[in-house]
C-alpha positions as CSV (number, residue, x, y, z in Angstrom):
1,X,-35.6,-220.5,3.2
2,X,-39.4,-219.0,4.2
3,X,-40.6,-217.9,0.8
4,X,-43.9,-217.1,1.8
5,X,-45.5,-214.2,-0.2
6,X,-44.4,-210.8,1.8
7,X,-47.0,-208.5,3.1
8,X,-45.2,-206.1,1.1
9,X,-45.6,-202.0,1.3
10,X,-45.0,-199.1,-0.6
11,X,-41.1,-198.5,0.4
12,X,-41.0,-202.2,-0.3
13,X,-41.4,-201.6,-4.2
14,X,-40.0,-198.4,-4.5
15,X,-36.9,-199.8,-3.4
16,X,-37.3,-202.4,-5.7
17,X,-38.2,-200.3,-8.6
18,X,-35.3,-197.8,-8.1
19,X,-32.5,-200.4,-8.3
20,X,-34.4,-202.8,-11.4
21,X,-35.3,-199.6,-13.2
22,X,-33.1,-196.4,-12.4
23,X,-29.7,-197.6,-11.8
24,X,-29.4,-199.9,-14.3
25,X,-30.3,-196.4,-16.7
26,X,-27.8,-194.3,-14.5
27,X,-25.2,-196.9,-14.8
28,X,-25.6,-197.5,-18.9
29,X,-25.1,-193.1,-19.4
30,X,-22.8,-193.4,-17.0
31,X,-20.6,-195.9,-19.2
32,X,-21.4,-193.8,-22.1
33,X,-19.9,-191.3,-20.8
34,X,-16.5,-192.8,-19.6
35,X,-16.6,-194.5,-23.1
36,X,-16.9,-191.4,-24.8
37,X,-13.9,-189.7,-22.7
38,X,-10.5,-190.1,-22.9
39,X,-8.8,-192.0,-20.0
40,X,-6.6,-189.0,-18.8
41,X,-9.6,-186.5,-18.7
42,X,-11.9,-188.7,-16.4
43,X,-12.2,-187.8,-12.5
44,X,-14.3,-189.8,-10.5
45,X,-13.5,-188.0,-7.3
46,X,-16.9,-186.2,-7.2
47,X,-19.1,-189.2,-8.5
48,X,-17.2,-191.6,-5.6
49,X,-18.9,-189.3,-3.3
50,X,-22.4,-189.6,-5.0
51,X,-22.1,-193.3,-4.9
52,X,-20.8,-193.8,-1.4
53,X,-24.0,-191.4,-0.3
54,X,-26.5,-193.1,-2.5
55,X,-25.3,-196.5,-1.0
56,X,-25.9,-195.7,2.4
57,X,-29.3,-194.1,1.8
58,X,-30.7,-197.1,0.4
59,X,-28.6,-199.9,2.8
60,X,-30.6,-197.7,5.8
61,X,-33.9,-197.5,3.8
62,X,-33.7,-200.8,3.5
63,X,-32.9,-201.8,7.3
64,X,-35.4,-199.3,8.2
65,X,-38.1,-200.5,6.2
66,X,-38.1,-203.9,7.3
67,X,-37.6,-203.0,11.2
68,X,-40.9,-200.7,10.3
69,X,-42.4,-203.8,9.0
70,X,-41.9,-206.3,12.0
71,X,-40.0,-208.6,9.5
72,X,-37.5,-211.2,11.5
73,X,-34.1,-210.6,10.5
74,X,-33.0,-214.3,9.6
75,X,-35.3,-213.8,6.7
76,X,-33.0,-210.7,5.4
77,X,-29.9,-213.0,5.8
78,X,-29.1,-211.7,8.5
79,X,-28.7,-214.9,11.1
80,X,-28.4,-213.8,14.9
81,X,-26.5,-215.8,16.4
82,X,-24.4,-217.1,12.8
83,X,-25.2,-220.7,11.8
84,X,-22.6,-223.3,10.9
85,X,-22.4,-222.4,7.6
86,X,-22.3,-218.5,8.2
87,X,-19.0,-219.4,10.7
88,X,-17.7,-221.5,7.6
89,X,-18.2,-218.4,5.7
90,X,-16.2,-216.5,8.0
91,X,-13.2,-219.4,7.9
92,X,-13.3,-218.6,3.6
93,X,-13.3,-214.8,4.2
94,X,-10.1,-215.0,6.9
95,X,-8.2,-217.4,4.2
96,X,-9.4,-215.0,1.4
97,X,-8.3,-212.1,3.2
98,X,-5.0,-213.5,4.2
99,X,-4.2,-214.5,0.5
100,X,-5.5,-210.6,-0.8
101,X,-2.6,-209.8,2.2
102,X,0.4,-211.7,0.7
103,X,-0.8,-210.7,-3.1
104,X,-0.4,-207.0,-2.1
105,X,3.2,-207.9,-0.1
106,X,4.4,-209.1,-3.1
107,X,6.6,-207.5,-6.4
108,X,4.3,-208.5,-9.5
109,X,6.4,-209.2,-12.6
110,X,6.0,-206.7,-15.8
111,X,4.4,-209.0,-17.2
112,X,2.0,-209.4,-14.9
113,X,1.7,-206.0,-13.7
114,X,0.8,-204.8,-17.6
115,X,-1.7,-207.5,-17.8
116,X,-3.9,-206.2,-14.6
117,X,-3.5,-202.6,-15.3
118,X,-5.2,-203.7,-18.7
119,X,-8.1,-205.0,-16.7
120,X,-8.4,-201.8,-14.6
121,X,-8.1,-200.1,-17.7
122,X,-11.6,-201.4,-19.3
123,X,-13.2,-200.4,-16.3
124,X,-12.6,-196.7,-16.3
125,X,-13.6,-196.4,-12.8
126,X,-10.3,-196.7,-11.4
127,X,-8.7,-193.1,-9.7
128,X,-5.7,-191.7,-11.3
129,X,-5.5,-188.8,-7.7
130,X,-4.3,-189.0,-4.7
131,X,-8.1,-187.8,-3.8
132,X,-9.7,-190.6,-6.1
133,X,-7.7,-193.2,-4.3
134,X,-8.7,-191.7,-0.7
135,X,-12.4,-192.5,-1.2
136,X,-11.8,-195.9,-3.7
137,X,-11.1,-198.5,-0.7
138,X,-14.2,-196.7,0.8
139,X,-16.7,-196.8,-2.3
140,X,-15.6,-201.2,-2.8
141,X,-16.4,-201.7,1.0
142,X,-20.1,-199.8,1.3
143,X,-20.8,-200.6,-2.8
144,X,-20.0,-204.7,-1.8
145,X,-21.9,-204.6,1.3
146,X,-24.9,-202.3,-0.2
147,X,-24.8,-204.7,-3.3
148,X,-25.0,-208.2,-1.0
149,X,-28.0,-206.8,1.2
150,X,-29.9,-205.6,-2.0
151,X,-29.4,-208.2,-4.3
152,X,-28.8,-211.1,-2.3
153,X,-30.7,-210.5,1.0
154,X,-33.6,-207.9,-0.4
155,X,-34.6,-208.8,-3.6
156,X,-34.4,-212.9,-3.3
157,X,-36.7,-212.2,-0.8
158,X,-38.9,-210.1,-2.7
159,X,-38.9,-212.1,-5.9
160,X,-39.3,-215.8,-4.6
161,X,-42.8,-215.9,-3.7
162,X,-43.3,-214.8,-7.1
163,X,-41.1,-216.9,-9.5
164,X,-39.1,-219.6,-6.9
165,X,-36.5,-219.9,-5.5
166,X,-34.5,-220.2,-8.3
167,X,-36.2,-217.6,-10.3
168,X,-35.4,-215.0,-7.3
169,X,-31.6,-215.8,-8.0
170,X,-31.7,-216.0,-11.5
171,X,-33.9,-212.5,-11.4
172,X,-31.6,-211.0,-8.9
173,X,-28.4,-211.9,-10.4
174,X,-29.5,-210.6,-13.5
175,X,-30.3,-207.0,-12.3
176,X,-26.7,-207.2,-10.4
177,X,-25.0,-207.6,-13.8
178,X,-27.1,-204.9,-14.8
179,X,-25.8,-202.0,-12.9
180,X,-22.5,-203.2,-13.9
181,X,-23.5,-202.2,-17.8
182,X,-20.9,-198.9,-16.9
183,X,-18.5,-201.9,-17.3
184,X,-19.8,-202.7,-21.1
185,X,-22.0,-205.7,-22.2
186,X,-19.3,-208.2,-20.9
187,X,-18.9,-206.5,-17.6
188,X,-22.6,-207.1,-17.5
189,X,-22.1,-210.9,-17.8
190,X,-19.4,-211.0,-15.8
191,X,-21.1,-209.4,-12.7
192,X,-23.9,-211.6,-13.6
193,X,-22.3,-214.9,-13.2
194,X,-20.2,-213.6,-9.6
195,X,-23.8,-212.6,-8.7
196,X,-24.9,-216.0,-9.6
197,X,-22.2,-217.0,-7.3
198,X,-23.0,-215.3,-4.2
199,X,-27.1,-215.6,-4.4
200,X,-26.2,-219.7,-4.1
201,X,-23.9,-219.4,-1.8
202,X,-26.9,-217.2,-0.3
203,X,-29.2,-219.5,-0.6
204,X,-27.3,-222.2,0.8
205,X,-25.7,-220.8,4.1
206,X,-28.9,-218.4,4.8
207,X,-26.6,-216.3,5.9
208,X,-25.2,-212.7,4.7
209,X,-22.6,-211.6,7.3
210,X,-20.0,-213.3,5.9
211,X,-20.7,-212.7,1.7
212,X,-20.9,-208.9,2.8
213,X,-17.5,-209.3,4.5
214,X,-16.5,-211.7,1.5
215,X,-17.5,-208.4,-1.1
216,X,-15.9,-205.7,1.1
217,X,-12.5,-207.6,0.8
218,X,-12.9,-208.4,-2.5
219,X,-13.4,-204.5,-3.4
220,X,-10.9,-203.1,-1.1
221,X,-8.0,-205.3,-2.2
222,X,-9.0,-204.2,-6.3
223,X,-8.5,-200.9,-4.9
224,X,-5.3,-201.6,-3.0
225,X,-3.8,-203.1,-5.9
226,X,-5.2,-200.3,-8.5
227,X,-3.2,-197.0,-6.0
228,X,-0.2,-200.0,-5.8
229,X,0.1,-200.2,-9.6
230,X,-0.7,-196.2,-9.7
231,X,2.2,-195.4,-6.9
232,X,5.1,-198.1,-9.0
233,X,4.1,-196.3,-12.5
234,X,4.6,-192.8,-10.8
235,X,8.2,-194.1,-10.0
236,X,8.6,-195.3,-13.1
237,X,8.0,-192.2,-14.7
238,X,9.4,-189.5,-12.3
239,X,12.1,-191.1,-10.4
240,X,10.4,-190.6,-7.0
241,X,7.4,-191.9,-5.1
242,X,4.1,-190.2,-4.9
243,X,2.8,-188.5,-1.6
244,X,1.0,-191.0,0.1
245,X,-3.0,-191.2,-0.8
């Protein structure tokens, strides 16, 4: 990987500066917030909007700003045509999808099913609407794919002239777990160490296509799974199904 110092401009750092310094801050009141309100009260209708909008701002900032600047693409991640190891990537991403398939084809036990509604239950994100669970497939697929080119393709590439390779993931990772602080301090580890993850796997395939693919499944099958769970427990308790989000 070229890690050559950047000629780098003024979009360049405000990018970089927005997403090290304000949305880590947005995301710790936001947590504060959900923290502070009881489960049944909290509609995240209206900030699913926000963070679907705000995604796509900065994913196009970002592509403009480096078309602006003459940069090659490869050096972003993204590989024209896909190497070996992005087609490889592809192969994990088709067997990872095709596993999220059967998991949502199949009848979880009780057991089971209490233990990952406990999981969405720390989060405080999930929808309890028909409307939340519209726009929550939506939100996992832009957030992933926002989240890979920022962290993985963007800011390794802005921070490894300056500290290494190394320090560019470790750096990068880092400010991913960060704007996961909504999530509480372990969320913030957690996200850390699946950041970790995916800037190596970065780093070793030089490719993003496929980890961007790899996210957008990831997130859409969490919210697949969160409006199944929602849908059984409304039969559970009335008798009947709900409309269809």
């Amino acid at each position: 990987m070229d890690i050559a110092v950047p000629h780098l401009n003024v979009l360049d750092l405000l990018i970089v500066a927005w997403f090290a310094l304000v949305m880590p801050v947005q995301a710790w009141r936001a947590g504060r917030r959900l923290a502070k309100t009881p489960r049944s009260a909290i509609d995240m209708t209206a900030r699913y909007r926000v963070i679907i909008i705000r995604n796509i701002v900065l994913s196009v900032l970002i592509l403009c700003d480096w078309r602006w600047a003459a940069r090659p693409w490869s050096a972003l991640g993204f590989d024209i045509p896909i190497g070996l190891a992005g087609r490889i990537g592809f192969g994990l991403d088709s067997l990872l999808l095709a596993v999220f398939v059967w998991s949502l084809t199949r009848t979880l036990s009780a057991d089971a099913r209490a233990k990952v509604n406990a999981r969405f239950e720390t989060y405080r994100i999930v929808p309890q609407s028909r409307a939340g669970f519209r726009l929550f497939p939506v939100v996992g697929a832009i957030g992933g794919a926002f989240e890979e080119l920022m962290c993985r393709g963007f800011l390794i590439w802005f921070f490894a002239p300056f500290v290494g390779l190394w320090g560019a993931i470790i750096l990068s990772s880092a400010l991913f777990g960060l704007i996961h602080v909504y999530q509480g301090w372990f969320g913030v580890l957690r996200a850390g160490a699946v950041g970790l993850a995916f800037a190596i796997a970065y780093v070793f395939t030089h490719s993003l296509w496929w980890l961007m693919l790899d996210r957008a499944v990831f997130n859409v099958h969490g919210s697949l799974l969160a409006r199944k769970l929602w849908r059984e427990s409304c039969v559970g308790s009335v008798g009947t199904a709900p409309p269809s989000p």
